[in-house]
N, C-alpha and C positions, 0 to 999 in steps of 0.2 A: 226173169226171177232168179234170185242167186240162191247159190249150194244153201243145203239147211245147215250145216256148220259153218260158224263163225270165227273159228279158229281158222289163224294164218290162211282168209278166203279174200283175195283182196276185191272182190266181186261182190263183199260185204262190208257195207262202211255206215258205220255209226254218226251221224252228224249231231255234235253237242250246240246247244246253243247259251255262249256264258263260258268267259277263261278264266276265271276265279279259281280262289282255293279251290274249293268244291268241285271243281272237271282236273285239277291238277289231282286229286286222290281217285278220281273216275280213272284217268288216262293210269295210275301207277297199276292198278286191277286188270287194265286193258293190255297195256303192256305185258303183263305176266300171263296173261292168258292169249297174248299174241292175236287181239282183235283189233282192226284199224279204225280209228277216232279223228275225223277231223272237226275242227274248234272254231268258231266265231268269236271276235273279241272287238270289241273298239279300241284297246289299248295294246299296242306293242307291247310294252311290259306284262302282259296279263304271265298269270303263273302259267297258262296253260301251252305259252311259246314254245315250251321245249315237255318231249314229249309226245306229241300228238302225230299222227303219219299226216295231216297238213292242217297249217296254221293261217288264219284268213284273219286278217284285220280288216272290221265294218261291223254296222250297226246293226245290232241281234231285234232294235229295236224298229230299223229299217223295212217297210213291207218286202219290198223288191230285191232289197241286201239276200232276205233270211231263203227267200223263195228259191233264189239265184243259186244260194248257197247251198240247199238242202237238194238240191237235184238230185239224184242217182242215187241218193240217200238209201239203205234199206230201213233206217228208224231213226225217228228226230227222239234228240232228250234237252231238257233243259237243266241249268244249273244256278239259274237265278229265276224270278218271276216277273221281272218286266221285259218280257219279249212279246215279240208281236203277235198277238192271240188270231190277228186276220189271215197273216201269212201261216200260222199251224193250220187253220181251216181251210185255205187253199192247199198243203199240202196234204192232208186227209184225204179231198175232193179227187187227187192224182194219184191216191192208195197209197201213199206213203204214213205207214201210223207214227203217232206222236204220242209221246210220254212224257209228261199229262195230255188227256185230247184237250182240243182249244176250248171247250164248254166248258171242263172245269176250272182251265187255266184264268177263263175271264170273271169266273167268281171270285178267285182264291186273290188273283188280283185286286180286288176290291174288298176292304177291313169290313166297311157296311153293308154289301151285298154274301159275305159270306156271313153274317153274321143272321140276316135277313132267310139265310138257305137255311142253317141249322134251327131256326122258330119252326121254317114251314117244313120240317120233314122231323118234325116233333124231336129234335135232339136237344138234350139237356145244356141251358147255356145262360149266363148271366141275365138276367134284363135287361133291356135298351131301350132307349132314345134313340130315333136319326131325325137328323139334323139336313137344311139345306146348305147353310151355312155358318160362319162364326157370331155372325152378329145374330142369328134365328138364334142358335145356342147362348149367345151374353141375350141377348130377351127374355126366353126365357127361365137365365136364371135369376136375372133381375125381377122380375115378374113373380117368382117364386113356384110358377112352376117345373123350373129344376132344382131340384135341391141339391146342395155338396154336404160329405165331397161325393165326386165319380171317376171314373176312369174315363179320357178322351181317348178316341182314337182317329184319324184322320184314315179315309176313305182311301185317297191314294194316295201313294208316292212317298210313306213308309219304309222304315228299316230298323234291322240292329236296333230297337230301342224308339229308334225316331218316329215321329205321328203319332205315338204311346206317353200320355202324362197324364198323372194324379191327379185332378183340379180340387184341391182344399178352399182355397180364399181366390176372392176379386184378383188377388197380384198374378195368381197361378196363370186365371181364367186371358188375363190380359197377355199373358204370352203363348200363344197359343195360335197355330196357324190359319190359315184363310179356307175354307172347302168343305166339302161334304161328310158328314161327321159322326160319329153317335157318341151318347154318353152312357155308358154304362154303371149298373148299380158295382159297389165295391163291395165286394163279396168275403166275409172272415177264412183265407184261404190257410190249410192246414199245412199243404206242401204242393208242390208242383213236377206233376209227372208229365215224360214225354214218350211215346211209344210210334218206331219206324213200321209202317206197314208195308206189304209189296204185296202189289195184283198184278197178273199177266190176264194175257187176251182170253186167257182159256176161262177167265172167273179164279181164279186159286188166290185166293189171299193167308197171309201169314205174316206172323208179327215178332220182331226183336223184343228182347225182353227189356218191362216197364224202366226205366232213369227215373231218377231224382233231380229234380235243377234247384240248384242254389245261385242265389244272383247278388251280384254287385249292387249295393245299394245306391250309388249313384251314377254309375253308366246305363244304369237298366237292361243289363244283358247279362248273358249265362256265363259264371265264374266257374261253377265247378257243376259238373255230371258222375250222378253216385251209379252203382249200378252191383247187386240188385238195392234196388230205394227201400227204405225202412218201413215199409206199411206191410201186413200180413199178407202174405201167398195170396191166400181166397180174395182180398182185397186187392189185388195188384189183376189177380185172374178179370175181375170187373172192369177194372182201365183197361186190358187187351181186348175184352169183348164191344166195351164201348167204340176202341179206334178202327177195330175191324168193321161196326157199327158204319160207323162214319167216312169211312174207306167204301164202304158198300154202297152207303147212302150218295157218294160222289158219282158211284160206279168209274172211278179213273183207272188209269193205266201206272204204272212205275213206282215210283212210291211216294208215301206221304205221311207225313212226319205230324202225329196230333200232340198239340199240347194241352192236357187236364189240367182242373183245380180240383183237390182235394179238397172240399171245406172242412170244418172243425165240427160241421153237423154232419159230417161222414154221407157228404152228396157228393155225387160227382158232376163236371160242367165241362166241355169243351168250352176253349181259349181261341184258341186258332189253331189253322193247318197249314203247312209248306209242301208244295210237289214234288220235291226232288230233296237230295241227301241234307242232312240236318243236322247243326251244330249238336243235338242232342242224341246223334247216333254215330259221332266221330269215333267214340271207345267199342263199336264193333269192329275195328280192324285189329286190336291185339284182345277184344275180350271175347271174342264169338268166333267159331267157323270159318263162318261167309261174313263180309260188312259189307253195310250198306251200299257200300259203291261197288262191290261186286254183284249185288243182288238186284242193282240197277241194270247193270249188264245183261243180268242173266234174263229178264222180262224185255228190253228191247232185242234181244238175241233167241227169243224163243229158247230160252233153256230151261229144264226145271230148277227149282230153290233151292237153293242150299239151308246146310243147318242154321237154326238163328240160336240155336243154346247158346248160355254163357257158358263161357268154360273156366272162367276164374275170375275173382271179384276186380272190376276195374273202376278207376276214378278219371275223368276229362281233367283240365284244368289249361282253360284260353290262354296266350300268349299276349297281351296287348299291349299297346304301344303304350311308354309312360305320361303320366300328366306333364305338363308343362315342356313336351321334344315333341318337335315337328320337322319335318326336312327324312337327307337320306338316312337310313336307318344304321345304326350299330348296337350290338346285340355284346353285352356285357353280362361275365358271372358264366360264362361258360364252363370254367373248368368245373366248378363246381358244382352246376347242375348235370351235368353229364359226367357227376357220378352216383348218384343217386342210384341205388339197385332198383330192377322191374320198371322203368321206366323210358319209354321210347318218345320220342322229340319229331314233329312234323311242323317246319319252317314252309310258309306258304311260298318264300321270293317274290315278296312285294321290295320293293326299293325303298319307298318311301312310309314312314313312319307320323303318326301323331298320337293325339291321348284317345285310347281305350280303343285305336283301332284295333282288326283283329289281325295280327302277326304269325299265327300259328295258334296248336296246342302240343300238349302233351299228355298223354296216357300212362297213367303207373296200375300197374298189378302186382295184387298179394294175397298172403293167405284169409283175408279178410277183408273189408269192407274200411276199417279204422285203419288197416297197414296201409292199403293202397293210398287211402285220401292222403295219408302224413307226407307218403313219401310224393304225391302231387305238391301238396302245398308248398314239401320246400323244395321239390326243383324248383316250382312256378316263380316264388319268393328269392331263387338264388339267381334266376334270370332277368336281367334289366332292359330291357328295350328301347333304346334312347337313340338320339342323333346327335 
């Protein structure tokens, strides 16, 4: 059993599974706090190469890879969700915990089985269809009993955006992928909140304060994260009670990032949820205390929470790659966006660029909510992302 301090214990090693952005801002938290991290990646490039006290190239999605990998582990984290949910369960079985455990990981995994979990543990959540497959779904909408539009979502193998479309008309319906499915009703949505939760072993859960997500109307992914979001206090208190809800209802481990609909008839509806850190709670590194990727730490390291207060108004605002450049990356409009006051720049070191990949963000703070976003937009706006 190793020391109960995780600091500078090299008898205590964190195994991430996933060398993305997302374990490259875990690793910056880890480093500062001198706790040893080593990374699974498939890709030699991953951000997470440099960095990490060891770097392992193989497949997270590999049974044998992850098993191999996690040995001596004192706690597995994830930083993407397609890893192998067998291999977390063999690692359980050998007492090593996992953040998420493998039961909720194999839900969250799945668009239509998480959606399936929040009907049957009575959580507020659009209406559904599932689907066995594309042609069940073109039947019945041919047949008329599905009506458009809806919202598709494809079962597995989803991301950023993708598996996610609108189906208005037959053209929509016809592009549209092969697999297991649901349609859900399209709901008059008011605004869209995201709230980071964190539970430890002990039961303690606590939640970062409510976002705003604003989205790109044609990437279908998060442009800009407000924070605090424009809905009333006592109203926002209801989204933290619901995600804590639904954190509860998983009973997982680390955290988990819920996404609301606020409707326009002032209901509220879980969207979806992610196990681990979350595009919508990147603005806790300059707007909070503790961010998310410390408070990751701190639950696989048996430590207590840190504060999640805001401590001054922050806005996100994605980095991504421009339309029409693909290849190695070059990154124009520098001078100029770094000088933007209150403003801090997280470059992932990816190499290669295309349209609306995600290249970074940036974080601006100010004495309000309207200063911050301005001064996001026009770094965002003075930086180009091309090849």
């Amino acid at each position: 059993m190793a020391a109960d301090s995780p600091f500078s214990n090299p008898s205590f090693q964190v195994a991430l599974l996933g060398g993305g952005q997302l374990g490259k801002m875990v690793l910056a938290e880890a480093r500062r706090m001198d706790i040893s991290v080593r990374v699974l990646d498939p890709s030699p490039d991953a951000p997470c190469r440099l960095g990490a006290e060891r770097f392992d190239i193989g497949s997270f999605q590999d049974y044998d890879t992850v098993v191999a990998f996690c040995q001596g582990a004192s706690s597995v984290g994830i930083e993407i969700e397609s890893v192998n949910a067998d291999a977390l369960e063999t690692l359980e079985q050998q007492g090593i915990p996992c953040f998420p455990p493998s039961r909720v990981l194999r839900v969250i995994q799945d668009k239509v089985r998480q959606k399936e979990f929040y009907a049957a543990q009575g959580l507020p959540t659009s209406d559904f269809t599932r689907y066995e497959s594309l042609s069940e779904l073109q039947t019945a909408v041919a047949a008329g009993h599905q009506s458009l539009p809806f919202v598709w979502k494809l079962g597995q193998g989803g991301y950023d955006g993708f598996g996610v479309s609108i189906v208005r008309s037959q053209a929509d319906l016809d592009t549209l992928s092969e697999g297991v499915c649901i349609a859900e009703s399209l709901v008059p949505i008011a605004t869209e909140i995201g709230v980071v939760v964190a539970r430890n072993e002990a039961g303690e859960t606590v939640c970062f304060p409510p976002v705003e997500m604003e989205f790109h109307p044609a990437a279908n992914q998060v442009e800009f994260v407000v924070c605090p979001a424009s809905l009333p206090v006592e109203v926002l208190k209801e989204a933290e009670g619901l995600a804590k809800r639904v954190a509860e209802s998983f009973d997982t481990l680390g955290l988990l990032a819920v996404e609301l609909f606020y409707t326009q008839s002032g209901e509220w509806l879980v969207n979806e949820v992610a196990p681990r850190p979350h595009n919508s709670g990147h603005l806790t590194i300059e707007g909070c205390s503790t961010s998310q990727f410390e408070q990751m730490l701190r639950a696989m390291c048996h430590l207590p929470f840190g504060d999640t207060r805001l401590l001054q108004p922050s806005v996100m605002a994605n980095i991504v790659g421009a339309e029409g450049f693909s290849g190695p990356v070059v990154y124009e409009g520098l001078p100029q966006a770094l000088q933007m006051p209150g403003t801090a720049f997280h470059i992932y070191g990816k190499s290669q660029t295309r349209p609306f990949r995600k290249m970074g963000h940036l974080t601006a703070v100010g004495a309000n909510v309207d200063e911050a976003r301005a001064r996001a937009a026009a770094a965002r706006d003075a930086l180009q992302v091309k090849a």
